[in-house]
Every structure is written in structure tokens, then in C-alpha cells.
N, C-alpha and C positions, 0 to 999 in steps of 0.2 A: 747398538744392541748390546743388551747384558748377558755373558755367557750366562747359561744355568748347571743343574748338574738333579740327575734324581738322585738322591741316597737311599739309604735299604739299611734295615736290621735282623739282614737275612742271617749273617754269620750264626750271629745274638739267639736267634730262635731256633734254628737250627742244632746248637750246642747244646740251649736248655732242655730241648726234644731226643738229649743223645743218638744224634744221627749222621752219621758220616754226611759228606758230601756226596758220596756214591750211593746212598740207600735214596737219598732226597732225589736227586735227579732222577731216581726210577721212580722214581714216585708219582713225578710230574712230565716224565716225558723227555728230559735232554740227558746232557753229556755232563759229566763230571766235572768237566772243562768248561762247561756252559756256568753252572753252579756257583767256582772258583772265580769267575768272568764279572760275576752277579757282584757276587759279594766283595772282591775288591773296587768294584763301582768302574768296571772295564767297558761295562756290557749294559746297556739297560734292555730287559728283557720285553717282548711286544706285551701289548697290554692280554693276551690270552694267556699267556705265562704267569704274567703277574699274577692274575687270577687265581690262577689253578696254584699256585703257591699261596697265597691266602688260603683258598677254599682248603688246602690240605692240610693247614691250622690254623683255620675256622678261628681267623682275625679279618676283621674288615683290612680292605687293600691299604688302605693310609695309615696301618698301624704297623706295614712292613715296609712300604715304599713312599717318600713324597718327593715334591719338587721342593730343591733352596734356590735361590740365587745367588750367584758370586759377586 
């Protein structure tokens, strides 16, 4: 089996939206820590998260997160 890995350009949109990492997590419901998790690719978030991150700049979810393979 081939490992895989989701990636994110959570950092990315989040920086261009001048928004802390602490303002976003409340935004959407976690921890600052959760956020930080996300975006160095520690964490991948349940697909309700992802969501709610999309939905909260109203980009479809594959223009923040996909699947690559390694």
C-alpha cells in the first residue's frame, strides 16, 4: 500500500484573510493548537471541520484541502 498524505493551504488563506490563528479557531470551533496541527499537515481535520473551514471562506473544500500520494 502507498502511504498518502491530505495537504491544506490553510496557512495561505488564512494569512491572505489577516487572521491570526486564534481568531480562525474561534471561528470554527477548535483550539489554536488544533489550527497550528492543520496547517503544518500534523492533523488532518474530520471531514465536519474541513467543512466548516471552507464554508467560513466560502471556497469549495478542494480548494483548501486534497489528497496527494507519496
Amino acid at each position: 500500500m502507498i502511504p498518502s498524505m491530505l495537504k491544506n493551504k490553510l496557512a495561505d488563506m488564512r494569512q491572505r484573510s489577516a487572521l491570526t490563528q486564534e481568531e480562525l479557531a474561534l471561528e470554527v470551533g477548535v483550539t489554536r493548537q488544533t489550527i497550528i496541527a492543520i496547517e503544518k499537515g500534523n492533523y488532518a481535520p474530520s471531514v465536519l471541520l474541513a467543512l466548516k473551514i471552507a464554508h467560513f471562506f466560502n471556497k469549495p473544500l478542494e480548494k483548501i484541502f486534497w489528497y496527494e500520494k507519496r
